[in-house]
C-alpha positions in Angstrom: 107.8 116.0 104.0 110.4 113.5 102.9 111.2 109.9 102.9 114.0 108.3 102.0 114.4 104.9 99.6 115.2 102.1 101.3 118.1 101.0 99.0 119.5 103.8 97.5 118.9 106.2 100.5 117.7 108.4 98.0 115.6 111.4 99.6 112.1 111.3 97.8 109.8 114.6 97.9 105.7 113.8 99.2 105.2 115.0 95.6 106.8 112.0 93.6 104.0 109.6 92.7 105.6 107.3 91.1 107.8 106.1 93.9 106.2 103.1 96.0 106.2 102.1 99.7 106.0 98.4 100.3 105.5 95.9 103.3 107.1 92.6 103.2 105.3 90.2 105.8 107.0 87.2 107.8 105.0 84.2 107.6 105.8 81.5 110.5 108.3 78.8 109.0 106.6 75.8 110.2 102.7 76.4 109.6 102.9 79.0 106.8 100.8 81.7 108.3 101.2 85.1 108.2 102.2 86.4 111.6 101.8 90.4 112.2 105.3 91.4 112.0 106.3 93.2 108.7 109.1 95.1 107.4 108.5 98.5 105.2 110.6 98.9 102.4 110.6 102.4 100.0 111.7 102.4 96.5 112.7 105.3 94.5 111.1 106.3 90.9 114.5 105.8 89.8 115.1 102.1 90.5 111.5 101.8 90.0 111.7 103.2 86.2 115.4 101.1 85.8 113.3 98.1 86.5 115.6 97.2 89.5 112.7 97.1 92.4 112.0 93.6 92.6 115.8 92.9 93.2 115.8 95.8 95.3 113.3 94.6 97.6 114.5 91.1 97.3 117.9 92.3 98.1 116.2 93.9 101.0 114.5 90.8 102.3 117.5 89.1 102.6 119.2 91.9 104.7 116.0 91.7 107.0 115.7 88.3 107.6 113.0 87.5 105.7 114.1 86.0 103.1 117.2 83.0 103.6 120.4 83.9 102.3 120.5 81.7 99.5 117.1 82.1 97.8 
């Protein structure tokens, strides 16, 4: 089975460990609270290793909606 990474579209084999899934949850804007909507994200070993994730999934955030535009 594969997956692919979420910002490099990088096709990842079920046999990479050292690749992570993530899920980035929306909180409500005016009371702070966690509603149940969240967004997966993948990230390849590759970014992973280049230290590029956080960005990545920052980057990705922003994309979503999750995250304003000029955080």
């Amino acid at each position: 089975m594969l997956w692919k990474c979420s910002a490099s579209n990088y096709f990842v084999s079920y046999k990479d460990h050292t690749s992570m899934q993530v899920n980035v949850v929306e909180a409500d804007k005016v009371t702070g609270k966690l509603n149940s909507q969240f967004k997966t994200n993948a990230i390849w070993e590759g970014i992973h290793r280049l230290g590029e994730s956080e960005d990545s999934i920052l980057q990705l955030a922003k994309a979503d909606g999750i995250v304003s535009k000029n955080f």
